[in-house]
N, C-alpha and C positions, 0 to 999 in steps of 0.2 A: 676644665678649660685652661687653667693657669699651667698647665705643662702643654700647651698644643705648640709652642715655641722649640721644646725637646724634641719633639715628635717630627715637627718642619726640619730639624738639624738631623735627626735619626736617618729621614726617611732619604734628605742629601746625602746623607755622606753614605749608604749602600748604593745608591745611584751613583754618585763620585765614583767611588771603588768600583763599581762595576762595567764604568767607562775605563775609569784606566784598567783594568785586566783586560780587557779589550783592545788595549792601545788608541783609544779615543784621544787621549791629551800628551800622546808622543809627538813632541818638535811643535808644535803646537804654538807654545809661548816665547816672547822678545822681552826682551830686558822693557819695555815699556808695559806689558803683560802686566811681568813683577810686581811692579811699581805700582799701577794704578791697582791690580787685584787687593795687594795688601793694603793699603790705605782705604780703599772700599770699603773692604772686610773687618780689619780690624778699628779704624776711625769713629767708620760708617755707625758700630755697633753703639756706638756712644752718642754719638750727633743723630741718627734717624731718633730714639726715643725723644730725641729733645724736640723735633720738628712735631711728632704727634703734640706734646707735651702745649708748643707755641700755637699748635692750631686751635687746640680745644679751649686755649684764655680768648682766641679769637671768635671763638665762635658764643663763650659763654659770655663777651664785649658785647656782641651785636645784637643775642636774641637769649637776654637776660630770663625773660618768662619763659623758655621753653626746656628749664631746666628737668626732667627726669615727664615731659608730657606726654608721652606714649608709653608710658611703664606698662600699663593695661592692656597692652595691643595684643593680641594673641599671635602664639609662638610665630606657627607655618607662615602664616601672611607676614609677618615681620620679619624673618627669613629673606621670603621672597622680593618684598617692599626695597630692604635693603641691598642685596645682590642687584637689582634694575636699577637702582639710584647711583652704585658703587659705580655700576659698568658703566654707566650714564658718566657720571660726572670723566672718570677717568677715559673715556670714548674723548671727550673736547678739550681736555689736558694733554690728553698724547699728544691724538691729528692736531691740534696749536702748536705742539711743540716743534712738528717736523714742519707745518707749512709758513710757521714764522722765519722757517733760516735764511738769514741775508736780511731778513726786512729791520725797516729803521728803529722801530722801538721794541720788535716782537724777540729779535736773535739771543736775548738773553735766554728765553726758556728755552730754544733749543739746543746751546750749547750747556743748558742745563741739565737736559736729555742725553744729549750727543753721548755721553759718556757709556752708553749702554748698548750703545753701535759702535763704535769704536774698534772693539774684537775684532777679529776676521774668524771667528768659530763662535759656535752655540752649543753652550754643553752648560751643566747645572750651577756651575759656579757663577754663569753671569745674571743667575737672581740677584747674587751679592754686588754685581760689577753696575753700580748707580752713582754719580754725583753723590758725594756726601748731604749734601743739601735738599736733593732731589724730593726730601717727605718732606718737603715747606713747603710744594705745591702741588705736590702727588694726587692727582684726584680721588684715589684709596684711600688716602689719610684724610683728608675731609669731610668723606662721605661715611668713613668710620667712626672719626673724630664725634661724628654729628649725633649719628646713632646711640653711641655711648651718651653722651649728653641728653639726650631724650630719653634716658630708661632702657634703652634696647641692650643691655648687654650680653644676657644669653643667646640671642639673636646675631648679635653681632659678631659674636665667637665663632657662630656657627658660621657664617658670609665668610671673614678673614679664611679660618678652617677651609673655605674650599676653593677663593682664590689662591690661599697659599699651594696646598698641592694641586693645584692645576696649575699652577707656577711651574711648576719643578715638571709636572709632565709635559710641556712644551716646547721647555727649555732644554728636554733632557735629550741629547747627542744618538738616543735609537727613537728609529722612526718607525716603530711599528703600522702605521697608518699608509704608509707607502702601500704594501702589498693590501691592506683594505679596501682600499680607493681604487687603487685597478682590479678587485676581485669581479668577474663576471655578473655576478650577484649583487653582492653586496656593495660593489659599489655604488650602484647609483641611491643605493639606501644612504650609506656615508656620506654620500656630498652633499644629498639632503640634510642630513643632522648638522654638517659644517656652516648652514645658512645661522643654524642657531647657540650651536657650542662650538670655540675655538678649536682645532686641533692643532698637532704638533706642527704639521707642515704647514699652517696656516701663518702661526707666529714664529717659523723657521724661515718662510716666506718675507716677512715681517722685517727681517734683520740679514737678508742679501739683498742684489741685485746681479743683474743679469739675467737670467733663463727662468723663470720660476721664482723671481726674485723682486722686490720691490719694498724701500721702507713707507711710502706714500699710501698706503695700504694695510688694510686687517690691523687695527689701532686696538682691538677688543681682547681682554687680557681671560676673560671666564666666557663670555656670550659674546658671539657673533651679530647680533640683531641687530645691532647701531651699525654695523659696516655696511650689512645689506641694508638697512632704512634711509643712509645716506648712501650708497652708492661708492663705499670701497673697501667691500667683499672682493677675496679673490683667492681661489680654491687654484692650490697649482697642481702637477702631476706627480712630482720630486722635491731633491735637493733645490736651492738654489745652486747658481752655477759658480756663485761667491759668497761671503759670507762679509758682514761689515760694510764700511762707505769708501766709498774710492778717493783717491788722494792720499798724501800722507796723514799718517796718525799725529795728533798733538804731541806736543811735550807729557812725561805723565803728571807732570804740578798741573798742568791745566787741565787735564784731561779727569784726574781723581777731585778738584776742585774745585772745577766747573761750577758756576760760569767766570768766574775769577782766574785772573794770570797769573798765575805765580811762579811760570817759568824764567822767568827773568832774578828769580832767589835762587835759582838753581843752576842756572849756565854762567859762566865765568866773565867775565867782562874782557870786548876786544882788548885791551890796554896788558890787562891779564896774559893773553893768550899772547901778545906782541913778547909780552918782556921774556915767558919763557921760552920763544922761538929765538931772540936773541941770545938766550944764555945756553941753550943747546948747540947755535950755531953760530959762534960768537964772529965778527968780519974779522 
C-alpha cells in the first residue's frame, strides 16, 4: 500500500508520454500554464500532505472517542462504505464550489476550486493543476482523513487506490469512450453504466463549455450516482466544444494560490512602469 503513490506517478507519467508522442501537449501551454503547473506541482507536493495532516487534528478535535472504532469492520463492506461516503462528501464540496461563485460569503471556495478550470485543455497533468490549498477542504480528504482515523486503513488504501486511477483515466487527453458510446450496441449499454460510474467524457464535459460542455454538471469524481440522485448527470456525445471558463485567466499568483491575491507581489507598481516610460522616452 505505502508505494501505491509510485504506482499513481508511474502510471502518469506513460500516459504524459504517451500524449505527447501524440502531440496532445503541442502549443498547448501560455506563459500562465507555466506558472501555475509548476507551483501546483512542485509547492502542491509539500502543502497538500500538510492539508491531510490539518484535517485529521481536526477531526481527532471533534470526535475524540471514535479513534481506531471501526477497526473490526470487515474488508469488502469497508471498501464500499467508504468509496459512497468519499463520493458523497466530495459530490457537496465540488457542486458548492462552483454554485457559490459570485455569492457573498460562498466565492471563497470557488475561487478555491477555480484553479482546476482554469486550463483551456484536459490532459493528465491537470490532476496536479489544484489550488495549493484545495486538500483543506477537499471532500477526499476528509472523507479519508476520517476513515484512517476509525481503523480503516487497509480499506482506505484500497478507496484512494481507485479514486486515484480513475483520476488519471478521466483526465487523460484519449477518449476512448467516444466510439463506445455511439457503438450500435454497445452504446446504450455504456450510457447505462455512466448513470453509475463517471466516464472520461463525462468529466471532460465537466471542465468545458459550449457543445457537450458544462462545468455546472457531473461534480462525481469515481460514481456518477450523486449526479443522477440530484439531478446533474449529463452524458454528452463528444468533445466539449471548449475546454476551461470563459474570460480571462487570472494572474498565475492568484490562480496557483487561490483563493488569495498575490498578484499584486508580482506586477510592478503604476509609478514603476511611469518612471521607466520616462527614462526610455525621456521629453
Amino acid at each position: 500500500m505505502g508505494n501505491m503513490g509510485y504506482w499513481v506517478l508511474a502510471v502518469t507519467g506513460v500516459i504524459l508520454l504517451a500524449e505527447i508522442i501524440a502531440g496532445r501537449h503541442r502549443g498547448i501551454y501560455t506563459r500562465n500554464d507555466w506558472f501555475v503547473n509548476g507551483v501546483c506541482i512542485v509547492i502542491g507536493a509539500v502543502v497538500r500532505p500538510l492539508g491531510a495532516v490539518v484535517v485529521s487534528l481536526i477531526i481527532a478535535h471533534i470526535f475524540p472517542a471514535g479513534k481506531g472504532a471501526l477497526v473490526n469492520m470487515p474488508f469488502v463492506p469497508a471498501v464500499i462504505g467508504i468509496i459512497l461516503v468519499a463520493e458523497f462528501f466530495n459530490y457537496w464540496v465540488h457542486r458548492w464550489s462552483h454554485e457559490l461563485k459570485g455569492a457573498r460569503w460562498g466565492d471563497w471556495l470557488w475561487r478555491l476550486h477555480r484553479t482546476h478550470h482554469t486550463a483551456a485543455y484536459v490532459n493528465v497533468l491537470l490532476n496536479f493543476r489544484t489550488s495549493i490549498f484545495w486538500g483543506f477542504v477537499a471532500g477526499l480528504t476528509w472523507a479519508f482523513s476520517l476513515a484512517l482515523y476509525l481503523g480503516l486503513a487497509k480499506p482506505a488504501f484500497v478507496a484512494i487506490a481507485f479514486f486515484s486511477f480513475w483520476g488519471i483515466a478521466t483526465h487523460s487527453d484519449f477518449r476512448w469512450d467516444i466510439p463506445v458510446r455511439r457503438h450500435k450496441w454497445f452504446g446504450p449499454l455504456f450510457r447505462g453504466i455512466e448513470h453509475v460510474i463517471v466516464s472520461p467524457g463525462m468529466h471532460h464535459s465537466h471542465h468545458g463549455y459550449g457543445r457537450d460542455g458544462g462545468n455546472f454538471r457531473n461534480f462525481g469524481v469515481l460514481l456518477s450516482i450523486y449526479d443522477w440522485m440530484f439531478g446533474t448527470l449529463f452524458i454528452p456525445d463528444g468533445r466539449p466544444a471548449r475546454y476551461g471558463i470563459p474570460g480571462n485567466a487570472p494572474h498565475w499568483a492568484d490562480d496557483a494560490f487561490s483563493p488569495f491575491n498575490f498578484a499584486g507581489l508580482f506586477r510592478k507598481k503604476p509609478s514603476e512602469n511611469k518612471d521607466e516610460q520616462t527614462a526610455q522616452n525621456p521629453a
